[in-house]
Structures are given as structure tokens and as C-alpha cells.
C-alpha positions in Angstrom: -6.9 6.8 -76.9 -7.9 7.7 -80.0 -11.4 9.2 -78.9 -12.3 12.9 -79.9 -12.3 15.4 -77.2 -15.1 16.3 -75.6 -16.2 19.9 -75.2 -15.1 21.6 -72.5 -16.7 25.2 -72.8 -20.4 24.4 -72.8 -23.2 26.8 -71.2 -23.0 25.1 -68.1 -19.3 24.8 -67.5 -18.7 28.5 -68.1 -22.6 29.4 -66.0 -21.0 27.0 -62.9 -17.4 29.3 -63.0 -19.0 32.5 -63.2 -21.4 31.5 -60.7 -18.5 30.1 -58.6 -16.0 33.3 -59.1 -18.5 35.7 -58.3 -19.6 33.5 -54.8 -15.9 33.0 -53.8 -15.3 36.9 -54.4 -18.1 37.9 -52.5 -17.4 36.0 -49.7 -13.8 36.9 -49.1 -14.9 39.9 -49.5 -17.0 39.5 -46.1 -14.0 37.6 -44.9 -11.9 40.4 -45.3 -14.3 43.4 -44.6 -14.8 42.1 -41.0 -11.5 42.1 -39.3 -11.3 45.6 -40.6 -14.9 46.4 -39.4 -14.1 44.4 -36.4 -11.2 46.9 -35.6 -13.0 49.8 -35.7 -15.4 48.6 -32.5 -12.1 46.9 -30.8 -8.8 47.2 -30.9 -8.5 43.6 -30.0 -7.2 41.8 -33.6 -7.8 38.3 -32.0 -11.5 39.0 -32.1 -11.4 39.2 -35.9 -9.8 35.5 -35.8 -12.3 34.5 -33.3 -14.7 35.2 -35.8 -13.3 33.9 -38.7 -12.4 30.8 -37.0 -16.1 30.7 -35.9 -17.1 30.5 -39.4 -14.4 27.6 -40.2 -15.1 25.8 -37.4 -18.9 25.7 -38.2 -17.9 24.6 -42.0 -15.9 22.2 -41.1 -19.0 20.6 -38.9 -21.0 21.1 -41.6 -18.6 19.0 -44.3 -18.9 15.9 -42.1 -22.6 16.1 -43.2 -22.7 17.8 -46.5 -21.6 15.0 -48.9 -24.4 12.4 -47.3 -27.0 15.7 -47.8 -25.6 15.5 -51.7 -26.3 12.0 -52.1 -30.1 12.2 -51.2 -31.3 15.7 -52.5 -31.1 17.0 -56.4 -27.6 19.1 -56.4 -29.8 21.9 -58.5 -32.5 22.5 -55.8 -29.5 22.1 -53.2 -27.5 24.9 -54.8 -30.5 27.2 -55.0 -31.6 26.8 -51.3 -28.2 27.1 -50.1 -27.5 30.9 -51.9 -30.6 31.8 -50.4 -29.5 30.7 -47.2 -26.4 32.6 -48.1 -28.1 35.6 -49.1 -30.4 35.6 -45.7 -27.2 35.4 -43.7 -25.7 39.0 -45.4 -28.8 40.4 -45.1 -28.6 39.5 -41.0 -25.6 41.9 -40.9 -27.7 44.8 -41.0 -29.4 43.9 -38.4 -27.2 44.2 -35.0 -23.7 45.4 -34.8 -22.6 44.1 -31.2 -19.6 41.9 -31.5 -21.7 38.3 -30.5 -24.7 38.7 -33.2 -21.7 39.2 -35.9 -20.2 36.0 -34.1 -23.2 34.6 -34.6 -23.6 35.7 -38.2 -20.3 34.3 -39.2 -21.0 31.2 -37.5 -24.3 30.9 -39.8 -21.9 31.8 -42.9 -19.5 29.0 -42.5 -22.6 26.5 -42.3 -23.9 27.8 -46.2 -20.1 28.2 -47.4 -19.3 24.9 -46.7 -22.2 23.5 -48.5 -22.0 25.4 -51.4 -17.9 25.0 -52.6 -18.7 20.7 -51.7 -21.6 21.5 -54.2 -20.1 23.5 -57.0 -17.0 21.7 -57.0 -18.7 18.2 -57.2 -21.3 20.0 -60.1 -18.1 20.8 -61.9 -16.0 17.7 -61.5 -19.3 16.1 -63.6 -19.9 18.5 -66.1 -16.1 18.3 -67.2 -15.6 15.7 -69.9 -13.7 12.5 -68.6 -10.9 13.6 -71.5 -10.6 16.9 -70.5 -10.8 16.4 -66.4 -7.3 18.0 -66.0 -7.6 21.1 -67.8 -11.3 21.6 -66.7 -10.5 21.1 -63.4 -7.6 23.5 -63.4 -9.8 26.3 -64.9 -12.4 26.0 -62.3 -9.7 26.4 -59.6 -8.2 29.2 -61.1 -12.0 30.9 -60.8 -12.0 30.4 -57.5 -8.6 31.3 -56.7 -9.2 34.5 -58.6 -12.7 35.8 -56.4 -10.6 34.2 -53.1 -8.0 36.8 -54.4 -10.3 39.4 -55.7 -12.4 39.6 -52.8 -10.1 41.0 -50.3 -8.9 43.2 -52.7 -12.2 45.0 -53.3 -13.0 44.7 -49.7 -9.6 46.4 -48.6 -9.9 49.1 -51.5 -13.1 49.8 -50.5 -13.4 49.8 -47.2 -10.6 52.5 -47.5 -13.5 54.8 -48.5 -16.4 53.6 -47.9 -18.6 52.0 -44.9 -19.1 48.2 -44.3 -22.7 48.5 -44.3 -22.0 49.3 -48.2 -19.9 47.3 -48.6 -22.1 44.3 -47.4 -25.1 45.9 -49.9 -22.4 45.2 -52.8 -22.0 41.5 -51.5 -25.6 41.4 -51.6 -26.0 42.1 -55.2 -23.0 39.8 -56.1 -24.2 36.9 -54.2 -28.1 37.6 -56.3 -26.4 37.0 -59.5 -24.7 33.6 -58.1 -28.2 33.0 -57.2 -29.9 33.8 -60.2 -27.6 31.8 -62.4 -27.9 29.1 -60.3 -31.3 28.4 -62.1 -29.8 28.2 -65.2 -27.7 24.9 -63.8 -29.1 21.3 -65.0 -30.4 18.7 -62.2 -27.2 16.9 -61.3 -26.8 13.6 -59.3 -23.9 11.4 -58.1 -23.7 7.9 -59.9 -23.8 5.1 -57.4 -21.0 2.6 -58.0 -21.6 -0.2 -60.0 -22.6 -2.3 -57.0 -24.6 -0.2 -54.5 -25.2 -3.2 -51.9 -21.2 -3.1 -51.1 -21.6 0.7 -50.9 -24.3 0.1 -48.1 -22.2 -2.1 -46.6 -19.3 0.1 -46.1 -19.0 1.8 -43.0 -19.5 5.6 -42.5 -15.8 6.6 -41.6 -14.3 4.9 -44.7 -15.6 7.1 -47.1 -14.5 10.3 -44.6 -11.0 9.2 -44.3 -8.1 7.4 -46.2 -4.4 7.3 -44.6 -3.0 7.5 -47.9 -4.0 11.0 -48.4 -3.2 12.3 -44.9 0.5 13.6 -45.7 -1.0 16.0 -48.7 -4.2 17.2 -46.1 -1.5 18.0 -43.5 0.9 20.2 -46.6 -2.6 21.8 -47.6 -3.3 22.9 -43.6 -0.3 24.2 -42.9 -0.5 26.2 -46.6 -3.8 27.5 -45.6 -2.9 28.5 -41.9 -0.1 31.3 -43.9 -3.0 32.2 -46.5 -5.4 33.1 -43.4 -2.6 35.8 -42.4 -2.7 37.3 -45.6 -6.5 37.5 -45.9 -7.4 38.5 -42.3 -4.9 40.8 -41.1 -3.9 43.0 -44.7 -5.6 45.8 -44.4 -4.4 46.1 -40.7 -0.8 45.8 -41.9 -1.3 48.3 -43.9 -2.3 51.0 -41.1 0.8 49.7 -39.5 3.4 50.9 -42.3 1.5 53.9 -43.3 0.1 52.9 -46.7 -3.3 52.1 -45.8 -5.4 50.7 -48.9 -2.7 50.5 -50.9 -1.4 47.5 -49.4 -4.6 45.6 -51.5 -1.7 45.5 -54.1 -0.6 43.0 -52.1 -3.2 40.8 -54.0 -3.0 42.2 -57.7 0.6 41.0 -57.7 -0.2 37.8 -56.2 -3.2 37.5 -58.2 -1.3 38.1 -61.7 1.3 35.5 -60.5 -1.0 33.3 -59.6 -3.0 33.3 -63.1 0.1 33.2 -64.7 1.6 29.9 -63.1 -1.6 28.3 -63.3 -1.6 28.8 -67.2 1.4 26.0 -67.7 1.9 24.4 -63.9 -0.6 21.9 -65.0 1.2 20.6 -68.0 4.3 20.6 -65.6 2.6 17.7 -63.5 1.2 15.7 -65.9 4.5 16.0 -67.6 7.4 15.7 -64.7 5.3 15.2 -61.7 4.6 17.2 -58.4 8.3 17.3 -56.8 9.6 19.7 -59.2 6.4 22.1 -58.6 6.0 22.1 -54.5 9.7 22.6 -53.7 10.4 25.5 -55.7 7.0 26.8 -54.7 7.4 26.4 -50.8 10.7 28.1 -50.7 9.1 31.0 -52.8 5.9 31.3 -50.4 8.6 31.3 -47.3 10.7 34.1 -49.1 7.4 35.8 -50.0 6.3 36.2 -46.2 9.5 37.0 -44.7 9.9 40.2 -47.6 6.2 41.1 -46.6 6.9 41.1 -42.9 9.7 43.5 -43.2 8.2 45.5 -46.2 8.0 49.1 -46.0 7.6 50.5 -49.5 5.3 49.2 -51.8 7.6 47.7 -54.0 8.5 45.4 -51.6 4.9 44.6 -51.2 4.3 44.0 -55.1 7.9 41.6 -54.8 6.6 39.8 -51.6 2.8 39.3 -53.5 4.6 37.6 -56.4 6.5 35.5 -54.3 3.5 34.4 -52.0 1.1 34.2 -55.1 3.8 31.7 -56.8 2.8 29.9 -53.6 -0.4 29.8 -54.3 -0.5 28.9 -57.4 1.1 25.8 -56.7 0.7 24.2 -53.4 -2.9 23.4 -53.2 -3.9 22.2 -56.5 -0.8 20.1 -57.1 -0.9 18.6 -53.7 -4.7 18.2 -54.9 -3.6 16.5 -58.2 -1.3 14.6 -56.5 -3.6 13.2 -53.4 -6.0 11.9 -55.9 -3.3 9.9 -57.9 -2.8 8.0 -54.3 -6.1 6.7 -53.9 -8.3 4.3 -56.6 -11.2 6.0 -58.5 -13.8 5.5 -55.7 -12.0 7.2 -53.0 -11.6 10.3 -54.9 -14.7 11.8 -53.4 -13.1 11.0 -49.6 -9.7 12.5 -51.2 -11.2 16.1 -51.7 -13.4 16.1 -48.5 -10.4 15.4 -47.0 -8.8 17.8 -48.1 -11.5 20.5 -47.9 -11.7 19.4 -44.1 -7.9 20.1 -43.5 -8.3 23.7 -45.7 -11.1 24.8 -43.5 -9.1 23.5 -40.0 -6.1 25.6 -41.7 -7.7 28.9 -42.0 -9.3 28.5 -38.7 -6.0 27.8 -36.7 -4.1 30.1 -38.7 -6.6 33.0 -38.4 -7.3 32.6 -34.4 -3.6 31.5 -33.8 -1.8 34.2 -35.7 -4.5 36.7 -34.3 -3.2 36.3 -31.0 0.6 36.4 -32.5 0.1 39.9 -34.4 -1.5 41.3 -30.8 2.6 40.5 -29.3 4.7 41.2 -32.2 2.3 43.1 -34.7 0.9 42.3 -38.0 4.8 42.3 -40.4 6.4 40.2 -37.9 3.8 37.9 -37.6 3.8 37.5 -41.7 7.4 37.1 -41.5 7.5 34.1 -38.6 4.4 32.7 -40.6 7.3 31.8 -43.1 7.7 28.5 -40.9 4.6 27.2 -42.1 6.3 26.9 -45.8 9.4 25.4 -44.3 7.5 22.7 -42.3 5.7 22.1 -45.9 9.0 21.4 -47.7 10.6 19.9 -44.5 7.4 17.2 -44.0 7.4 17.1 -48.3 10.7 15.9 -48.8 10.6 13.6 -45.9 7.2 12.1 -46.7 6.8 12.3 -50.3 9.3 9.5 -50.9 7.1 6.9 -48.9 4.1 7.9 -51.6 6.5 7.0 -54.9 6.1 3.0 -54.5 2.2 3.9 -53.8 1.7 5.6 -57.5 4.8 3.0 -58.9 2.3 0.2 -57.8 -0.8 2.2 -59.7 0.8 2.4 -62.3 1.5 -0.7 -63.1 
């Protein structure tokens, strides 16, 4: 109790977040570029899910596989092949605009993303200090919440003026500098546990999946299905009120209330828990979508962006924090590749299924009935959570 803190700020922690908020910018970037891309060869919006839920479906594959993959191969020499990989799939783009190859592409894009968050969030986890975990861990979210924020912002803004084709040269360059500082990372590996013939022994699917950490999976799916509206089908809502890439504002507000919350919602759990965070936070997320759907000024859009970034502040590193107080020390690793799994089938239900909505009801109203999403998250919370409270009682004594 008495130990001396140990240094969070080293060269590699801050080289491993700007590597990571520069990767997770560039690639919502792409995320967001193509459904706007996509709408200018077809004037079909569910195509623009198709594709991104082509790319989730293909990580989510991939995740199955990925953390055996970072048991046997140096996480270093890992990292580096896999933003090369990323890198060859960008370049790809230039080479064939019909609406299979970029199918294709995306497909090829989910298999590299999915390697490389599993790998810099596990490199992170160990370069954090045991005695600062918390507060290093919440940092390195917040860099990859701001480039998942960022990206479609640039991508919106600039797409407004520029081509895709450009755009995608930009992503290029980004993605290089991930890659380059990528060499500056030191040769990580992943401890065994203390008695590696019981690890051999256990059976594949119980380090994949642990019941005790289903109820926050299902809260961070349903979370993610609403995000995947916002992401996808922005710049098209713009067109449809007549503000075109202004509506990118959308994310600056969320952004700022997202870095804001983020600076103190940490102390919050540690302190009081996660039920005073999530409630508050789903009913703001719900509010947030229903002003965006029937936002037609700007301000209403900046209002709507707070509210929805408030959201995501919140709900996915708290229910995070939370899963991983459910299950002992050596299931952590089966606690977030859960929960990656469950983020990646979010995005690609919500992108496909919400695609299909917005071609019946258009792009506000489909925002605005997304809102159910965050009412089945408080609904399920308060219903569930209260089964998990003798589970963390029994840790802690």
C-alpha cells in the first residue's frame, strides 16, 4: 500500500497512444469516407452497411484467432506486419472502384483491424504500471475514443471538398507514421500463468467465454449498434437537412463532451461504483438520438452531440471497468475479447440493420428510433445489474 508509484508517462506509453490515436483516426476515417463514397455510385444506403458489416464480420472471425496468434509470435514483429498489412489494404483502394472489389477491400480491412486494436490494447495493458492500471488504462481509451471521433470528422469535412481518392492518400500517410513508430515499440510477450500445465489443460472455449461477463457484452452491443448510426450514415444526414459538412459538428461536440467526462468519470467508479455512471449516461445517449433525429438547425446538432458524446463517454469503458471486476485475474484476457467480440457484432448489426431502416424512414428518423437501443441498455441494466452485486460482494471479501 505504501509502494511508490510507478511511472506512467514513459517513451513507450505515450509512442503506443500516438501510434494508437493516429491508427483509430485513420481508419474511421475509411469507415466514414465510404458510405459517402459509396453514395455517390448508388443511391442504395444499405450497401454502405453491407460493407461495413463486411469488415466487422471479418474481424470478428479474425478475434476468435488473434489472441492464440499473440501467444506464439513476438507482439513487436506482430504489430509491424499487421500495419503493413494495413497499409497494403488502403493502397488496394486505388486500384478498382466497382462496388464488389471495395467489398472485398473492406473485408481485408476488418481482418488487419482486428488484429491490431487486440495487439495495442494488450501492449498497453503491460506497459501500464500495476499501480497506475486505472488511470493508464483510461488515457489509452480516451486516445482511441478521440481518432474513432476524429476520423469521421475529417473524413466528413473533407470529403465535402475534396475526392475519396485523396482522401484515402491522407490515410495513407497517417497509417505510415503508426507504422513507423511501431519500430520504436519494445518486444513484448504475455506471461504464462504460474502453472502452464493447467493452462494446457484447459479447454479452448473457456478462455473465449465466461457467463459472468455476458450481461456487460450484451449493454456494450447494443451501445455500439447506435454508435454505428452515427458513424456510417452522418454525412448523409446531413444532405438530408440541408447542412451538408457541417453536420461533422456533430462530432466536435461529442468529442469535447466526451474528453471532458472521461477526465473525472473514472474517479467516479472507483469511488461510488458503475450504477451511478450508466443510468444517467443511457438516458442522456437516448435523449441525444431522439434531438438528432428531429434536428434541423445546427444547434440542435451541437445539443444532440453533447448528449450522445455523454454516452460515450460512459457506457463502454465503465461497463468495461465493471466486466473485469466480475471475473478473477486470469479471465481478464477472456473479459475484453469478449467484449471486443460483442463491439464488433454491434457495429455490424447496427450498421447493416439501420442501413436498411434509413432506406424506409430516412437517415433523422432512424437516429431518433435508434434511441431504443439506450432504453433496452438501462432497461436490461437495472434488471440485470442487481444479480452481479453478490458476484463483486463475494470478491470482495
Amino acid at each position: 500500500m505504501g509502494k511508490v508509484k510507478g511511472k506512467l508517462w514513459t517513451n513507450q506509453y505515450v509512442i503506443i497512444i500516438l501510434l494508437s490515436l493516429v491508427m483509430f483516426a485513420s481508419f474511421y476515417m475509411i469507415t466514414a469516407g465510404f458510405p459517402i463514397f459509396v453514395s455517390t455510385i448508388s443511391d442504395n444506403p444499405a450497401i454502405a452497411g453491407i460493407m461495413t458489416t463486411t469488415l466487422m464480420v471479418a474481424s470478428l472471425i479474425t478475434r476468435f484467432f488473434a489472441s492464440v496468434i499473440i501467444q506464439k509470435v513476438n507482439m513487436k514483429l506482430l504489430l509491424i506486419i499487421s500495419l503493413l498489412y494495413f497499409l497494403g489494404t488502403i493502397a488496394l483502394t486505388f486500384v478498382n472502384d466497382s462496388i464488389g472489389f471495395l467489398i472485398f477491400i473492406r473485408a481485408l480491412q476488418g481482418i488487419g483491424f482486428s488484429m491490431l486494436t487486440i495487439l495495442v490494447f494488450t501492449i498497453s495493458s503491460q506497459i501500464v504500471p500495476k499501480s497506475r492500471l486505472g488511470e493508464g488504462i483510461v488515457f489509452f481509451a480516451m486516445s482511441t475514443s478521440v481518432g474513432t471521433t476524429m476520423g469521421p470528422l475529417i473524413a466528413i469535412s473533407y470529403l465535402a471538398k475534396y475526392s475519396f481518392h485523396s482522401m484515402m492518400v491522407l490515410t495513407l500517410g497517417l497509417m505510415s507514421f503508426s507504422f513507423v513508430c511501431s519500430f520504436f515499440t519494445k518486444n513484448t510477450a504475455i506471461k504464462e500463468k504460474e502453472n502452464p500445465q493447467a493452462t494446457k489443460n484447459e479447454p479452448f472455449y473457456r478462455y473465449m467465454f465466461d457467463k459472468r461477463v455476458l450481461l456487460p457484452c450484451i449493454l456494450v452491443a447494443l451501445n455500439y449498434i447506435t454508435i454505428a448510426g452515427t458513424v456510417n450514415f452522418m454525412g448523409a444526414f446531413g444532405k438530408e437537412i440541408n447542412v451538408g459538412g457541417k453536420i461533422s459538428q456533430f462530432f466536435i461536440a461529442q468529442g469535447l463532451a466526451m474528453v471532458l467526462v472521461r477526465s473525472f468519470s473514472g474517479r467516479i467508479f472507483d469511488r461510488f461504483g458503475h450504477r451511478i455512471l450508466i443510468i444517467p449516461a443511457a438516458i442522456s445517449g437516448a435523449g441525444g438520438l431522439i434531438l438528432l433525429g428531429f434536428s434541423t438547425t445546427m444547434w440542435m446538432v451541437w445539443v444532440s452531440g453533447v448528449l450522445f458524446g455523454i454516452a460515450f463517454a460512459i457506457i463502454h469503458p465503465i461497463i468495461q471497468a465493471w466486466a473485469l471486476t466480475l471475473v478473477p485475474p486470469e479471465k481478464k484476457a477472456t473479459a475484453n475479447s469478449m467484449l471486443l467480440i460483442f463491439i464488433d457484432s454491434g457495429l455490424a448489426i447496427g450498421s447493416v440493420g439501420l442501413g436498411f431502416l434509413a432506406k424506409s424512414v430516412g437517415y433523422g428518423m432512424t437516429f431518433s428510433y435508434s434511441a431504443a437501443f439506450m432504453i433496452i441498455i438501462l432497461l436490461m441494466y437495472l434488471l440485470g445489474s442487481r444479480k452481479t452485486v453478490a458476484l463483486e460482494a463475494n470478491k470482495v471479501k
